[in-house]
N, C-alpha and C positions, 0 to 999 in steps of 0.2 A: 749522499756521498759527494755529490756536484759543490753543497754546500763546504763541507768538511776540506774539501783539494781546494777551493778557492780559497780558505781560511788560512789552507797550508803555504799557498802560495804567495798568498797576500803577505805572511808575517815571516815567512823565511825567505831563503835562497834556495832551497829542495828543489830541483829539477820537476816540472810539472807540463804533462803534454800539452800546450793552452789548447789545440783543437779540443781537449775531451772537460774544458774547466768553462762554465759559461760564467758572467757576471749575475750575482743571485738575483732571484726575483723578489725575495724578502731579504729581512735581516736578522732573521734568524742563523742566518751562517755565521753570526757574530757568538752565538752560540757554542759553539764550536773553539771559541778561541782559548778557553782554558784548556783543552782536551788537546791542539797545538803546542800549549805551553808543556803540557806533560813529553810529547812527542819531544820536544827541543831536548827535556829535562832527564830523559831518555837514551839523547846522541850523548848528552855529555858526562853521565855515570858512566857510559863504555869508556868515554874519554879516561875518566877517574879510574876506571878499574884497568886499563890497558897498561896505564903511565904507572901507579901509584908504585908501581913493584923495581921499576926504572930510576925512577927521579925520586928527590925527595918531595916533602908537599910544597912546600914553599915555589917550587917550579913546575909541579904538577897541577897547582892550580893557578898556578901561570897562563901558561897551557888552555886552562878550562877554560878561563878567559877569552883568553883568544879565540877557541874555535867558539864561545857563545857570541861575541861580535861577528866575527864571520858567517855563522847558523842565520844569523837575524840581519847580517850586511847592513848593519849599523843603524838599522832604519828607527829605533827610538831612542837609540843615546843620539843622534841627529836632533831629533824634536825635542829633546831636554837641551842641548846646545843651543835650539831656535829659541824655544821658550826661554829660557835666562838668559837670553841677548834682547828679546823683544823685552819682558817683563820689566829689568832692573836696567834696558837702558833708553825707554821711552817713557816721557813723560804724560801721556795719554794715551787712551784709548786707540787712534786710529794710528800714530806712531809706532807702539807695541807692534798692532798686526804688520804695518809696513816692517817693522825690523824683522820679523818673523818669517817673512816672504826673503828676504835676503839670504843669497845663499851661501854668504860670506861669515864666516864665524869671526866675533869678537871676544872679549876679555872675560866679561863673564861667561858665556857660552865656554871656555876653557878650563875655568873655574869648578863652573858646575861637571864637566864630566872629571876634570881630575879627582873631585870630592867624591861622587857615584861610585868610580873604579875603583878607589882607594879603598873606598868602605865596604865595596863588595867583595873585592878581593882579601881583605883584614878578615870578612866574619868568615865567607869560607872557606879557611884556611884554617881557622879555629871550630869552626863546626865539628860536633863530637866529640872535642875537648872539656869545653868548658857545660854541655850536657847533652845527654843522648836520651833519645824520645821510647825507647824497649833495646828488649832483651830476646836475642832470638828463641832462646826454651821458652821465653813467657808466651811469645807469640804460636808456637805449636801447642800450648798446652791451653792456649785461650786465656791466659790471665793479661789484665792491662793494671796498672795501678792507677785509682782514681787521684783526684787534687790533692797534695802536700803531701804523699808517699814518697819516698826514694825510687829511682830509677834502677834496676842493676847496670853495672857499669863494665864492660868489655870488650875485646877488640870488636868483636862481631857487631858487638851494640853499636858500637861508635863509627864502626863501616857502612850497616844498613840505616845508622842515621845521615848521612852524609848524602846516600842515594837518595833518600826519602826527599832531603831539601834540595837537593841538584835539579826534584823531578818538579817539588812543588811549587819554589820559586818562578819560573819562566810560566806556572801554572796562573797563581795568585797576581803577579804584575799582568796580565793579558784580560784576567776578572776583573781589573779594578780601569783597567781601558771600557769595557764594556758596560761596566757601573758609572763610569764617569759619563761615557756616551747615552746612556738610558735616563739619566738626572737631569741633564743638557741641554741647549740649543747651540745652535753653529752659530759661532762668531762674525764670521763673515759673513759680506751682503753677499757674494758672489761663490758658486762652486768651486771647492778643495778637495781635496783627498780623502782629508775624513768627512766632507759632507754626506757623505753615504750613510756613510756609520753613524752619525749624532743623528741625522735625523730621521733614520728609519728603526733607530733602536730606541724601543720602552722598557718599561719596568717588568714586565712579564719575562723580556728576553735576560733582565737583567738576574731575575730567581730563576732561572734555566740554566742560565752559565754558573750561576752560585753553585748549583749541587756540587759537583765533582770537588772541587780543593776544598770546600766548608766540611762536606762529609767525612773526606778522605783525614784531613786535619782533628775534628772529633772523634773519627774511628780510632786515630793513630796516639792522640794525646789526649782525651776523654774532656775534663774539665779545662784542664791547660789549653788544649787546642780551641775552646771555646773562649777563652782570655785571650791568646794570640788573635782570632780573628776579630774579637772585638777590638783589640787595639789598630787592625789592620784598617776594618771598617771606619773607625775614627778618624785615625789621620788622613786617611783617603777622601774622607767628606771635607777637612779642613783645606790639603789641598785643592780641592775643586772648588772649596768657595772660594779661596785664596784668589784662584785663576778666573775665574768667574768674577769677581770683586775688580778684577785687573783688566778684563779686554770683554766680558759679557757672556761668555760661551767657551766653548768648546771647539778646538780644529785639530786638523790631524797631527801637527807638535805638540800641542799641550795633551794629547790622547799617549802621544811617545813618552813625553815628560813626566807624567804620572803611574805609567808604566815600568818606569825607570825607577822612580821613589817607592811606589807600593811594593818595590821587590825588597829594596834598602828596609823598608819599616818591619816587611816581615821578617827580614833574616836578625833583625837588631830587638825585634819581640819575641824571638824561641833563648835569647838568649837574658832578656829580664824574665820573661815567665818561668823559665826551667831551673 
């Protein structure tokens, strides 16, 4: 449990009594970080369901936005801001990290979150529209359709899709932090924030955090959901080499920055697969 409220504490803003959260002894609390992500994905379906009936979507998930910056107090659109100010505006290796340590934002750093929120905001907005993952009678009755069946299509369908990615998003970016950290070495000579992370997390932690969003994603979409995670796992390994290619490693920005993206790849894969 000690690990779980540090994991909670670490990626949100959730009020946490520090006397009762110790710093973990392992990094197995990293474990834990999709099972967060759900928790996030959770504040913000109430969000969805409290507004939708108020507002139109268009400002409802405005809205979502907002309180998910806030949920997370901006702490990995930060590290995609560091990371695309160091990356695309040092010319080397030790310059990248120096830009990355600044805690000044530049041009590209503005760039990259304007494109992120754009993009995130565009697909869930359109989530449910353009396809929805079941049908709630098929779900009571146990039926799923496997690969290149239709979908039934209906409001209900298209509402419990919307929760589904609200939950699983924040789910799958926080897996692909933990996967990047498990493939890794720390970039830096000297301790950071994600030095914890990168280098006390392996590949064992990294198929422990997997279960929950891989499972819940094959349960939910059968063959599809195993094409979405393939395409998630992909680009997520490109990114890392990308960033890897660029400064050597891994720190706690480039851990935010790919958190950021693996959310973007997944919401832009339910909508080429489906």
């Amino acid at each position: 449990m000690n690990n779980f409220l540090w994991a909670l504490k670490f990626l949100t803003i959730i009020p946490i009594n520090n006397r009762s959260v110790e710093l973990p002894k392992s990094s197995y609390a990293v474990c834990w970080f999709p099972i967060v992500g759900i928790v996030i994905g959770a504040i913000l379906s109430v969000v969805s369901l409290l507004l939708q009936n108020v507002f139109p979507p268009f400002i409802t998930y405005a809205f979502i936005l907002i309180t998910y910056i806030v949920i997370t107090g901006a702490l990995h659109l930060d590290g995609l801001a560091d990371t695309c100010d160091g990356i695309y505006g040092g010319w080397n290796r030790e310059k990248r990290l120096e830009i990355m340590k600044d805690s000044h934002i530049g041009s590209y750093g503005v760039i990259g979150l304007m494109c992120i929120l754009g993009l995130r905001y565009t697909c869930l907005l359109h989530t449910g529209e353009g396809f929805v993952f079941l049908n709630i009678k098929d779900i009571s009755a146990g039926i799923l359709p496997s690969f290149g069946e239709p979908y039934s299509r209906d409001a209900s369908s298209a509402a419990m899709t919307k929760i589904i990615v609200l939950c699983l998003m924040p789910a799958v970016g926080r897996w692909a932090q933990v996967f990047a950290a498990g493939v890794s070495d720390y970039a830096r000579d000297v301790s950071g924030t994600g030095s914890f992370i990168v280098n006390g997390t392996t590949q064992k932690h990294v198929a422990v955090a997997s279960v929950v969003p891989f499972v819940l994603l094959l349960y939910l979409c059968r063959l599809k959901g195993l094409a979405v995670c393939a395409i998630i796992v992909v680009f997520t390994l490109f990114i890392i080499w990308y960033i890897k290619r660029k400064i050597g490693g891994m720190t706690g920005d480039t851990l935010g920055a790919i958190n950021e993206t693996a959310e973007i790849v997944f919401l832009l894969a339910l909508f080429v697969v489906f």
